[in-house]
C-alpha positions as CSV (number, residue, x, y, z in Angstrom):
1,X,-6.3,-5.1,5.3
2,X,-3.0,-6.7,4.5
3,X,0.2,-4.9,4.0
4,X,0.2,-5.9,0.2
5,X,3.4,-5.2,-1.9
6,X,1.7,-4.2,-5.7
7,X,4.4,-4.4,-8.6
8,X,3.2,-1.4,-11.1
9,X,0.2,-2.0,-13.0
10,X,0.5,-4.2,-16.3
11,X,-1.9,-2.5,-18.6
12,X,-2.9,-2.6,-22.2
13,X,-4.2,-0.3,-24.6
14,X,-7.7,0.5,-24.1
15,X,-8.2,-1.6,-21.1
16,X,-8.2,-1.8,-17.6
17,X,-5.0,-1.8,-15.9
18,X,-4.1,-5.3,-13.5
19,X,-1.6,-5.0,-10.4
20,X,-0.3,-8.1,-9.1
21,X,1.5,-8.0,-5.3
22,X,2.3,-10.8,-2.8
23,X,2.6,-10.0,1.4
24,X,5.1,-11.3,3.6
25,X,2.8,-14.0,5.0
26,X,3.5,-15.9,1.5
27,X,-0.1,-15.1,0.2
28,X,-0.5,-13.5,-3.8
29,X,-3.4,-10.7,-4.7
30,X,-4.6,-9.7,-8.0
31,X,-6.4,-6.1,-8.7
32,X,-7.8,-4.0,-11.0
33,X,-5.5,-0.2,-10.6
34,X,-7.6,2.1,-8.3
35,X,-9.3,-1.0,-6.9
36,X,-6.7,-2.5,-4.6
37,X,-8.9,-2.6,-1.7
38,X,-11.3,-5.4,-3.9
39,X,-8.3,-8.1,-4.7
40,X,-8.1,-11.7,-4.9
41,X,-6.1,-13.5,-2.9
42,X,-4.5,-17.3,-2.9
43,X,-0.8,-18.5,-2.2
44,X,1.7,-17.0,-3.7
45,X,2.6,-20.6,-5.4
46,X,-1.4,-20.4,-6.9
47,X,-0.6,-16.6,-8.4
48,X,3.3,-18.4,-9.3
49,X,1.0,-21.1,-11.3
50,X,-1.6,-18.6,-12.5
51,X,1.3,-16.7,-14.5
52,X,2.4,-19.6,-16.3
53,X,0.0,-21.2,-17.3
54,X,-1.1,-17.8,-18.9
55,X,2.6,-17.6,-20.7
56,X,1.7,-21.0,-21.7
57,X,-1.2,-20.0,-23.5
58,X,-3.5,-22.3,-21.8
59,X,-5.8,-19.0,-21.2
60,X,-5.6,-17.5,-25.0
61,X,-9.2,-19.3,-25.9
62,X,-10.1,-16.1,-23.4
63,X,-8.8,-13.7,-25.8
């Protein structure tokens, strides 16, 4: 396994909680809190575009 460096979870109410964290190879991972050993993984510039396009609102037809 990597040596992956997870910010805190982002959670909201009612829901699962998401931790994001990048290693020092350049590569970004995305987890469910508890669940860290089951991520996804791509660059850190594919999690960089992920995140905005989410501020953007490009994902809010998810919602």
């Amino acid at each position: 396994m990597p040596d992956i460096n997870w910010e805190p979870p982002f959670c909201a109410e009612g829901s699962s909680c998401f931790r994001l964290g990048v290693d020092a190879d350049g590569n970004g991972y995305i987890a469910v809190k508890g669940q860290e050993d089951r991520y996804l993984t791509d660059s850190l510039d594919a999690l960089r575009t992920l995140i905005i396009d989410i501020k953007a609102g490009k994902a809010d037809h998810l919602l």
